[in-house]
C-alpha positions in Angstrom: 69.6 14.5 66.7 73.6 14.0 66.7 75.4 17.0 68.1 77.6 19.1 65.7 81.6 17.8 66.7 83.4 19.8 69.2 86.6 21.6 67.0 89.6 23.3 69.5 92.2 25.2 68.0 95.2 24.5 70.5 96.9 27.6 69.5 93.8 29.8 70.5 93.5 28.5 73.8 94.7 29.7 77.2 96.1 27.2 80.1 92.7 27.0 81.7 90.6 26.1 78.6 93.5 23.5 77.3 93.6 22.5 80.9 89.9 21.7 80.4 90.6 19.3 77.8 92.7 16.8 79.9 89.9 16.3 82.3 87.9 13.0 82.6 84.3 11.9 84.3 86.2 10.1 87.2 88.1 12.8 87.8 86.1 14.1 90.8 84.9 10.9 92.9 83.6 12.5 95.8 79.6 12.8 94.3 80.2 9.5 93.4 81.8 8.1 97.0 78.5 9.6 98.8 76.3 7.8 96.7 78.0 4.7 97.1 78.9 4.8 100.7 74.7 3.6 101.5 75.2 0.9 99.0 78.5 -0.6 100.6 77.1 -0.3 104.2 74.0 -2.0 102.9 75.8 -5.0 101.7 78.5 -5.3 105.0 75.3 -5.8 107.2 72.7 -8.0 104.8 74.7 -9.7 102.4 73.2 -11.2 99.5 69.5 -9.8 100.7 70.9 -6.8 100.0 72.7 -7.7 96.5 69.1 -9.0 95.1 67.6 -5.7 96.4 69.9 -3.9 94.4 69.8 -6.1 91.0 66.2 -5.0 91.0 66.8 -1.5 91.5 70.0 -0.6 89.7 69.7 -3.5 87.1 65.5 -3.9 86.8 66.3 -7.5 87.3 64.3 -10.2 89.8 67.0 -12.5 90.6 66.8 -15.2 93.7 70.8 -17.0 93.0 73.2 -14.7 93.0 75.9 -17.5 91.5 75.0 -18.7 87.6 74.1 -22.1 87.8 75.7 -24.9 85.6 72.1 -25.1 83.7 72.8 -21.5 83.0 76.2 -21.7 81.5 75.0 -24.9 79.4 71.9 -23.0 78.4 74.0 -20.0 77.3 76.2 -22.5 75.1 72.3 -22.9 73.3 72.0 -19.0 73.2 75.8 -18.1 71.2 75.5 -18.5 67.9 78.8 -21.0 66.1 80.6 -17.5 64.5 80.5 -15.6 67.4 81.6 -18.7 69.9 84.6 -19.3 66.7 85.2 -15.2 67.6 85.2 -15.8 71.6 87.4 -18.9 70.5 89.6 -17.1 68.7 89.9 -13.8 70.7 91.0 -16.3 73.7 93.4 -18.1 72.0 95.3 -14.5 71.4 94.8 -13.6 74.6 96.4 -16.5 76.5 99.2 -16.8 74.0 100.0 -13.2 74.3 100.1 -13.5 78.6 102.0 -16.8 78.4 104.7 -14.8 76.4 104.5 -12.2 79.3 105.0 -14.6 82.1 108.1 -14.5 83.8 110.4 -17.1 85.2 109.6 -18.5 88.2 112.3 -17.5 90.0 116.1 -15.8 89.1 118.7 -15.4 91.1 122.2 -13.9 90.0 125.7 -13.6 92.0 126.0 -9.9 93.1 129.1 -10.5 94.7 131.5 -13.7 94.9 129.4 -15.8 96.9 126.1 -13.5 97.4 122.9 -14.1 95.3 120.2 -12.0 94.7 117.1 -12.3 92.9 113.3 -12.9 93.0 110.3 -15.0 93.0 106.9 -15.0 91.3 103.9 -16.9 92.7 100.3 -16.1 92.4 97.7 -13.9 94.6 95.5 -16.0 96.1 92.4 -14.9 94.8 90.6 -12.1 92.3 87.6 -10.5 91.1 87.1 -10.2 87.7 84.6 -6.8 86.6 83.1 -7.1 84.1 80.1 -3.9 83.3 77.0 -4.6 81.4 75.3 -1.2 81.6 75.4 0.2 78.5 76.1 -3.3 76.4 77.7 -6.5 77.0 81.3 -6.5 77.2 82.6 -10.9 76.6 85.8 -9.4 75.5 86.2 -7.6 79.1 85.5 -11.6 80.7 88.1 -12.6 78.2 90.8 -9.6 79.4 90.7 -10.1 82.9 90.1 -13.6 83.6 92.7 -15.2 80.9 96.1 -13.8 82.0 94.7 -14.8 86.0 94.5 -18.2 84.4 98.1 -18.0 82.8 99.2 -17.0 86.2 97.8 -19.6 87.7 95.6 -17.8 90.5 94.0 -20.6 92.5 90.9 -19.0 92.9 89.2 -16.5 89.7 85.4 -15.5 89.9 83.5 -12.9 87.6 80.9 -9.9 88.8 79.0 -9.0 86.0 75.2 -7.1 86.4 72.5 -9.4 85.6 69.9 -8.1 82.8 67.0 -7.4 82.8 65.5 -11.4 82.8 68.1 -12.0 86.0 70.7 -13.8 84.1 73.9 -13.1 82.7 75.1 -12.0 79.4 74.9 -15.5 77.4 78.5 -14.9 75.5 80.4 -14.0 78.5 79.2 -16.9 80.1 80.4 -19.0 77.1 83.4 -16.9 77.5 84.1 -17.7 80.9 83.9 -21.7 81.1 86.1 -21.3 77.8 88.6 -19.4 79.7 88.7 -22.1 82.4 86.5 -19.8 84.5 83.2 -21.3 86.7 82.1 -19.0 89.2 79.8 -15.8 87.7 78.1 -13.7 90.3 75.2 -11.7 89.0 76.6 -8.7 91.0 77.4 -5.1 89.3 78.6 -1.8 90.4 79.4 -0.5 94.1 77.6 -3.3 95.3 79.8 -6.0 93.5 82.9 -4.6 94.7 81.5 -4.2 98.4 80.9 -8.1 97.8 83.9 -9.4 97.4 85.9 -6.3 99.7 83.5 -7.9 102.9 82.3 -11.5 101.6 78.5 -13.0 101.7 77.0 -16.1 101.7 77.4 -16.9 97.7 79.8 -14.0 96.8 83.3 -15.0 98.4 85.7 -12.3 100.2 88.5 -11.9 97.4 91.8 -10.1 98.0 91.6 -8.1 94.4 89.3 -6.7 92.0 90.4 -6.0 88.1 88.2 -4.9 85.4 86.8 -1.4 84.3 84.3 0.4 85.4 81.9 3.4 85.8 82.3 5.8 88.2 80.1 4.9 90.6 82.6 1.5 90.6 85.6 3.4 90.9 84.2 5.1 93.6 83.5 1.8 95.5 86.9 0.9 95.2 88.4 3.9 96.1 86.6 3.4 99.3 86.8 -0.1 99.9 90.7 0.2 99.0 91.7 -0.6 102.5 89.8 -3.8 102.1 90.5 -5.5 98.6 93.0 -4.4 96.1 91.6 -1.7 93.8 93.9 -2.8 91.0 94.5 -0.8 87.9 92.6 2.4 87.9 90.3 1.5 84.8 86.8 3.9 84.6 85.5 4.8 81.6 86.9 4.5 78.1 89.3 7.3 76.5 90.8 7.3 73.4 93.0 9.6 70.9 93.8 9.0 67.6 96.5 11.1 66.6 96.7 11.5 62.7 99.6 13.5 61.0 99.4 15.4 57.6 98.7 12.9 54.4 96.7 10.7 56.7 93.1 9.3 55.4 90.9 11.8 57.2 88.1 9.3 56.8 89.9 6.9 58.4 90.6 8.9 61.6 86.8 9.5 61.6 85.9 6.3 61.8 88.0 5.5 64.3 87.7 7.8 66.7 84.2 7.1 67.2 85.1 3.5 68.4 85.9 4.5 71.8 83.5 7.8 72.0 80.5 4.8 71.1 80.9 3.5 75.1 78.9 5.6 76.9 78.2 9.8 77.1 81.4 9.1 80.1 83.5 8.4 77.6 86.7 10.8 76.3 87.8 10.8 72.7 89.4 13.3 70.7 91.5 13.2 66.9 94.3 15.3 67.4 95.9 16.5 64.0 98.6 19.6 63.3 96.3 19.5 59.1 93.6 22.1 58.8 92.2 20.1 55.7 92.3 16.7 57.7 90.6 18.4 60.4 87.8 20.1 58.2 87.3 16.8 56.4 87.3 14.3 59.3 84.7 16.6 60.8 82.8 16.4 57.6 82.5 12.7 57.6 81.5 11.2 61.4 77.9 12.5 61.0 78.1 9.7 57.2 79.2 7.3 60.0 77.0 8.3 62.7 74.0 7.7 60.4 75.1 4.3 59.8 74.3 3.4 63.6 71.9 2.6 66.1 70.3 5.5 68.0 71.5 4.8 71.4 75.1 4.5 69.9 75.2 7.6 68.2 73.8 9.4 71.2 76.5 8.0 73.3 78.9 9.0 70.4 77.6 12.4 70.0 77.7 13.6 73.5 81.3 13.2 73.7 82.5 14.0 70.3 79.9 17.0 70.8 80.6 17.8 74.2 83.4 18.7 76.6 85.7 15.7 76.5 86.1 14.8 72.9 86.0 16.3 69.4 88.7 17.6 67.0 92.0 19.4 68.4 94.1 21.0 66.0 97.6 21.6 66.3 99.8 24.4 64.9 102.3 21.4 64.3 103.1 17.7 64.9 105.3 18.9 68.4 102.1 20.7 69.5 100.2 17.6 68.9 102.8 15.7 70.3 103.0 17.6 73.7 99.1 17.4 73.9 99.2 13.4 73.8 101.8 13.3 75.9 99.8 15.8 78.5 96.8 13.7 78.1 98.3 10.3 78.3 95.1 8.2 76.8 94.0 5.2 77.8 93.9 4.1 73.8 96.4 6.2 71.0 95.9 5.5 67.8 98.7 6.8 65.8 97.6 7.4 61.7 101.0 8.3 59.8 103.2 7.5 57.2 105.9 6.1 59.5 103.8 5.6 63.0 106.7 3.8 64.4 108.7 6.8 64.5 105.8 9.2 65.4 105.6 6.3 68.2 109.1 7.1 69.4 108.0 10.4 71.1 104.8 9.3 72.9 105.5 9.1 76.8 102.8 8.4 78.1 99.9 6.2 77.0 98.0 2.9 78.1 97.9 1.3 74.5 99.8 2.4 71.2 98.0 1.2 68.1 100.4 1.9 64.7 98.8 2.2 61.5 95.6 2.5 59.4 95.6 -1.6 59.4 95.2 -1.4 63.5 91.7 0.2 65.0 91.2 0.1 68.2 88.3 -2.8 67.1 90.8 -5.0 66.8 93.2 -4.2 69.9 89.8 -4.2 72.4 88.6 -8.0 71.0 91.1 -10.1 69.6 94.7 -9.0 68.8 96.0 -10.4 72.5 97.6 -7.5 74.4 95.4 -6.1 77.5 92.6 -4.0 76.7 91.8 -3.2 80.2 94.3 -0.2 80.1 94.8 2.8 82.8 92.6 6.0 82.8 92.1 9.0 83.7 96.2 10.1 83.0 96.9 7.3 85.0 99.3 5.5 82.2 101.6 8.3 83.4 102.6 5.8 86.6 100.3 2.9 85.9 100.5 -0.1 83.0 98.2 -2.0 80.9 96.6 -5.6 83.3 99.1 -8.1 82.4 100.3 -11.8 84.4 102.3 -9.4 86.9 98.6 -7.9 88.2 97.9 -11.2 89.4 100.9 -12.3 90.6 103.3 -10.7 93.3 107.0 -11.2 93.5 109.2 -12.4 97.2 112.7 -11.0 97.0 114.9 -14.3 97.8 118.6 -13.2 99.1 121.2 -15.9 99.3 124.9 -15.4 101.1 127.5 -18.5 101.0 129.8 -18.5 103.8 132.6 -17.3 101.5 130.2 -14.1 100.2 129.8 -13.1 104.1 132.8 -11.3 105.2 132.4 -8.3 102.8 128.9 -8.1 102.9 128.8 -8.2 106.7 131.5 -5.5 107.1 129.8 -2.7 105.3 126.4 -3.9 106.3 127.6 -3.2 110.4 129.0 0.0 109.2 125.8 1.0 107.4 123.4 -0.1 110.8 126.5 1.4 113.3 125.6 4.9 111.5 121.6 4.3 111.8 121.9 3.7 115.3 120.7 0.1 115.2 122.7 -1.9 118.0 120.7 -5.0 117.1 121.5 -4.8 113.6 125.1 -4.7 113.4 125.5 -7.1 116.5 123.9 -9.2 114.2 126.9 -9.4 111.8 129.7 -8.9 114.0 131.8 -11.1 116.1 128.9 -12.2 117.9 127.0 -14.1 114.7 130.6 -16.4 114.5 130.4 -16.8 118.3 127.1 -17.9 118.4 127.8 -20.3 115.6 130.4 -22.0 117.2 128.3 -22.5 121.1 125.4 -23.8 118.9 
């Protein structure tokens, strides 16, 4: 049976219990980091033998090849049915347009000073892991997030992790997903163990230099550990969402949509935050009409967190309050429901994604409208950005002086290392440099 929603009054709570609010599964790793800590060790010192011990007891799966085969990814083309490969199609297209708008020049350079140039250049990592989680579904869209934009920037080397199923082979739309996206190297690998396979390398699972994609816990946990090894990348754990609807909005509209991110798992964070009583009352009314209208195992995911600690209905005393609680919570998703969103939108700080308007659920963002759905958690849009090109890419500072530019920039730079105490330093732009020029 669904749990009754979870209703806050923000004006009737003290700092500790509004405090509460803000706080997230992957908040507190360290359970998680012991757990995992066997499961990494195990796959330093056997390698694959130990990734096929653990898809049969994490993932109930008998698997013997840890890399899909080419059989398998034709096989899967057999499996996806013409409307969802047109979606998968579609979605991608979106996708890579969107990144190939993102993608900067390859290099710039501008004059600083008469005769100095300054500036920088893009090239591509070498290598990355692309995480794709299976636990509670199967998540093509996720393939198509984090592999498509490491395409567009052009990273020479782009494989996949995903947890087998139950019959030992991957999800049959990601792999359709994944040769569409230019993509050829799947690894039936999930959780701690898949990150502790590419952070050490085994005999099919190569050593990678980062790992992208979201996660559960027990996956953040791995890379939190393993950080010294492989590039954790964007913290992305479980999903979190708020929908922020003012007074006038369609309070069945703001039901319906903050289930979508509240369906991911009983992990998951979502709350509607509102400063209307009535929209409140009434948006409360109907998610149970919308909750009947799915499949048990959603609703019980959808429930727990509407229902339980980390989601439900907060209520403002007015739009700043409202405002201020956003801002405090910085969501991985916002959906803003008003009249003029875009101005509403003005006074957000801090949030992974901003979706304006009844016309743009979350549904839409997570599959096919082309920005990055695999957005920072956990209050982490407060520093950290939605996965774009520039995750996959890193940039070389490129510094150019002409003899002309030298003089000026040479004189304050010895005055600058004189004062630090570095003798090397400003011997290496004083009359020394021209002296040494001249003997060569």
């Amino acid at each position: 049976m669904a749990a009754e929603v979870s209703f806050y009054r923000l004006e009737d709570l003290d700092a500790a219990a509004r405090q509460a609010l803000m706080v997230r599964t992957e908040d507190d790793l360290g359970g998680f980091m012991a757990q995992v800590e066997p499961v990494i060790a195990a796959v330093e010192a056997e390698g694959d033998q130990a990734l096929i011990r653990f898809a049969k007891r994490f993932d109930q799966a008998e698997i013997t090849e840890i890399k899909a085969s080419e059989a398998e990814f034709d096989a899967a083309f057999d499996q996806v049915g013409a409307e969802v490969r047109s979606a998968i199609e579609y979605g991608i297209e979106n996708i890579r347009r969107f990144h190939e708008e993102q993608m900067p020049e390859p290099m710039w350079l501008n004059e600083v000073r008469p005769g100095a140039f300054a500036g920088d250049r893009f090239t591509a990592i070498p290598s990355v892991a692309c995480y794709v989680p299976r636990g509670k579904g199967s998540f093509p869209s996720v393939l198509m997030m984090t592999t498509v934009p490491a395409v567009v920037a052009g990273v020479p080397r782009v494989v996949v992790l995903t947890p087998p199923g139950p019959d030992g082979t991957v999800d049959a739309a990601s792999l359709v997903a994944a040769r569409i996206a230019g993509v050829r190297d799947v690894y039936k690998c999930g959780g701690a163990q898949a990150v502790a396979a590419v952070a050490h390398g085994t005999d099919s699972v190569p050593r990678c230099h980062k790992i992208v994609g979201p996660g559960s816990p027990y996956f953040m946990a791995a890379k939190r550990l393993l950080a010294e090894l492989i590039d954790p990348g964007t913290p992305a754990g479980p999903s979190e969402s708020i929908v922020l609807a003012e007074r006038g909005s369609n309070p069945r509209l703001a039901a319906l949509d903050v289930i979508i991110e509240s369906e991911h798992g009983a992990d998951s964070s979502a709350y509607l935050v509102t400063d209307c009583p009535e929209l409140a009352a009434a948006a409360r009314r109907y998610i149970p009409d919308y909750w009947a209208q799915m499949s048990e195992e959603r609703v019980g995911y959808s429930s727990a967190v509407l229902g339980g600690p980390r989601g439900g209905i907060v209520l403002a005393p007015d739009m700043a309050a409202a405002l201020a609680f956003v801002n405090d919570y910085a969501p991985e998703h916002l959906q803003i429901l008003a009249a003029e969103p875009f101005t509403l939108m003005e006074r957000i700080e801090h949030a992974g994604e901003i979706l304006l308007g009844e016309h743009t659920p979350g549904t839409i963002a997570n599959f096919v409208l082309g920005p990055n759905a695999v957005l920072p958690t956990s209050g982490a849009a407060k520093t950290a950005s939605p996965l774009s090109v520039f995750d996959y890419m890193k940039r070389s500072s490129i510094g150019y002086v002409t003899s002309a530019g030298y003089p000026e920039l040479a004189k304050h730079a010895r005055t600058l290392a004189l004062y630090e105490g570095f003798d090397g330093h400003a011997a290496a732009v004083s009359e020394a440099r021209e002296t040494a020029r001249r003997d060569d």
